[in-house]
KETI-201039 format. One line per 10 residues: number of its first residue (from 1); for each residue x, y, z of C-alpha. Coordinates in nm, 2 decimals. Layout:
BEGIN
NUM) X,Y,Z  ...
% end
This chain:
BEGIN
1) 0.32,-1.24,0.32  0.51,-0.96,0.11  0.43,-0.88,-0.17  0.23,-1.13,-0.39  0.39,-1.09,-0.72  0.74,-1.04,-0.64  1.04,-1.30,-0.62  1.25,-1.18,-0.40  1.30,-1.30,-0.01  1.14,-1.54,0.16
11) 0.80,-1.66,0.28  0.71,-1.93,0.51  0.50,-2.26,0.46  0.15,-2.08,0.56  0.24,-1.80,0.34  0.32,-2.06,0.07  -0.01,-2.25,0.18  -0.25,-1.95,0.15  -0.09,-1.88,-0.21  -0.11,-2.22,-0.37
21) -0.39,-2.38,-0.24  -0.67,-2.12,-0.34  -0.48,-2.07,-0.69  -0.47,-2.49,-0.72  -0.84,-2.44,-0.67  -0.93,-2.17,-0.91  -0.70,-2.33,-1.16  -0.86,-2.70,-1.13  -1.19,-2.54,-1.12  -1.12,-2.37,-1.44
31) -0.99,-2.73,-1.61  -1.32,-2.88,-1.48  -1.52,-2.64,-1.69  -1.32,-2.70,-1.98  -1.38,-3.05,-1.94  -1.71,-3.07,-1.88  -1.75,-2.81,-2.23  -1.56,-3.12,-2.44  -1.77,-3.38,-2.26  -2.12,-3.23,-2.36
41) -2.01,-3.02,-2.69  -1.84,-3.31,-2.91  -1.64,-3.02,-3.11  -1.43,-2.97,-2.82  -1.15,-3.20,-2.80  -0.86,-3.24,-2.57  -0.67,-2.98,-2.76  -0.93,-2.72,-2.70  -0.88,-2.83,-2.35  -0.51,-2.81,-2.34
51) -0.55,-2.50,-2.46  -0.81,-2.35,-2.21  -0.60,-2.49,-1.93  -0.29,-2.32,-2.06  -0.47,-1.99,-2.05  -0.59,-2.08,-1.72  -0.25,-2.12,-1.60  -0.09,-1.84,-1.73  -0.38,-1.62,-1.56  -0.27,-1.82,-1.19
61) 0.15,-1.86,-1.28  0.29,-1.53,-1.16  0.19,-1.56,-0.82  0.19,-1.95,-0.81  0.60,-1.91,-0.89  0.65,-1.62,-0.69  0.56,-1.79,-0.40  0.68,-2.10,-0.49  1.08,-1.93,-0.57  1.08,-1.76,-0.22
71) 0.97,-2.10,-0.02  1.27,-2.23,-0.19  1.46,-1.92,-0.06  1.31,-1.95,0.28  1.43,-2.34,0.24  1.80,-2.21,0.13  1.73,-2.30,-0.27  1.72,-2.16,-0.57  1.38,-2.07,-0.74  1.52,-2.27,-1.04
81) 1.44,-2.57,-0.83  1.02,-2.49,-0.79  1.07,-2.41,-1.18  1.22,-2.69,-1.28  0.92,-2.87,-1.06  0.66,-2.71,-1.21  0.78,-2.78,-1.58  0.83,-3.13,-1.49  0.44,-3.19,-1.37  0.31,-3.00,-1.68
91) 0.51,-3.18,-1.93  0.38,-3.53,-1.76  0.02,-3.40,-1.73  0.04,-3.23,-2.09  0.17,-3.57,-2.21  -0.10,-3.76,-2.01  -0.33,-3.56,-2.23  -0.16,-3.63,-2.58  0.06,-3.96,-2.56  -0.02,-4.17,-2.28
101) -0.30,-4.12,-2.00  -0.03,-4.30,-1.69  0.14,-4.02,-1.75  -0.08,-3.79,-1.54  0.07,-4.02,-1.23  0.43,-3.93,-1.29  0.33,-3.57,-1.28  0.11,-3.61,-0.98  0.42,-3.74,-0.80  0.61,-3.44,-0.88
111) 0.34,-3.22,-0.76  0.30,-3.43,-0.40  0.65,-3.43,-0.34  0.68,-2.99,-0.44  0.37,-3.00,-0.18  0.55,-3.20,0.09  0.88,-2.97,0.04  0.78,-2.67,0.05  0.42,-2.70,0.25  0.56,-2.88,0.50
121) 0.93,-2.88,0.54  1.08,-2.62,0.80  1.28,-2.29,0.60  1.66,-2.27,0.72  1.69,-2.13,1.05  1.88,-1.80,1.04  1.97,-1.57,0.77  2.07,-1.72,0.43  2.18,-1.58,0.07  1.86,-1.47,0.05
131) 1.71,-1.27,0.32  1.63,-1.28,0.70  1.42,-1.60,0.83  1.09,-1.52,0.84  0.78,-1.58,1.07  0.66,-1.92,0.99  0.32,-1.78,1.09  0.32,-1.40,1.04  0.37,-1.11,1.27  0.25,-1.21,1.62
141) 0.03,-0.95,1.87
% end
């Protein structure tokens, strides 16, 4: 898997996979308490929340993008792309929260379709601008 926090080269989709998926989890677990602290303490509004998730995700976003830039290497991209992702699924959640609840859908779609392309999608076969291919599924015995 290389190194966690680094993003440089290339992973492949279960590398990817066993990144993002436990962080998703921590991070959504972290939201739900946050949630649930507005829900029962009437003080705590939806900016506390916003607030508490944005620390939340700043604790889980270096290794979230580091993974995320080198499946977009591995997939012949630049990082920019699984940025440019990201930003676009906060600022629709973010706004789900302050302007307009539908929003949370649009940046649910984002985050399916960053899930479909780099969790399941194949990397480029072969060297590319970025490194050697990788193991899809880590060194073999």
């Amino acid at each position: 898997m290389g190194n966690l926090f680094s993003f440089k080269g290339r992973i492949g989709r279960h590398a990817y996979l066993l990144v993002t998926v436990p962080l998703a989890f921590v991070y959504l677990v972290w939201v739900a308490w946050w949630l649930f602290a507005a829900a029962n303490f009437p003080d705590e509004g939806p900016a506390r929340v916003f607030r508490m998730s944005a620390v939340g995700w700043f604790v889980c976003a270096w290794p979230y993008l580091a993974a995320g830039f080198k499946r977009c290497h591995d997939r012949g991209k630049s990082g920019l792309w699984y940025a440019g992702w990201t930003a676009g699924c906060l600022a629709f959640w973010a706004a789900a929260i302050f302007v307009q609840p539908w929003f949370v859908w649009l940046g649910n779609l984002i985050a399916l379709w960053t899930l479909v392309e780099m969790g399941f999608v194949k990397g480029t076969p072969g060297p590319n601008r970025f490194g050697p291919p990788v193991d899809e599924w880590g060194p073999q015995p």
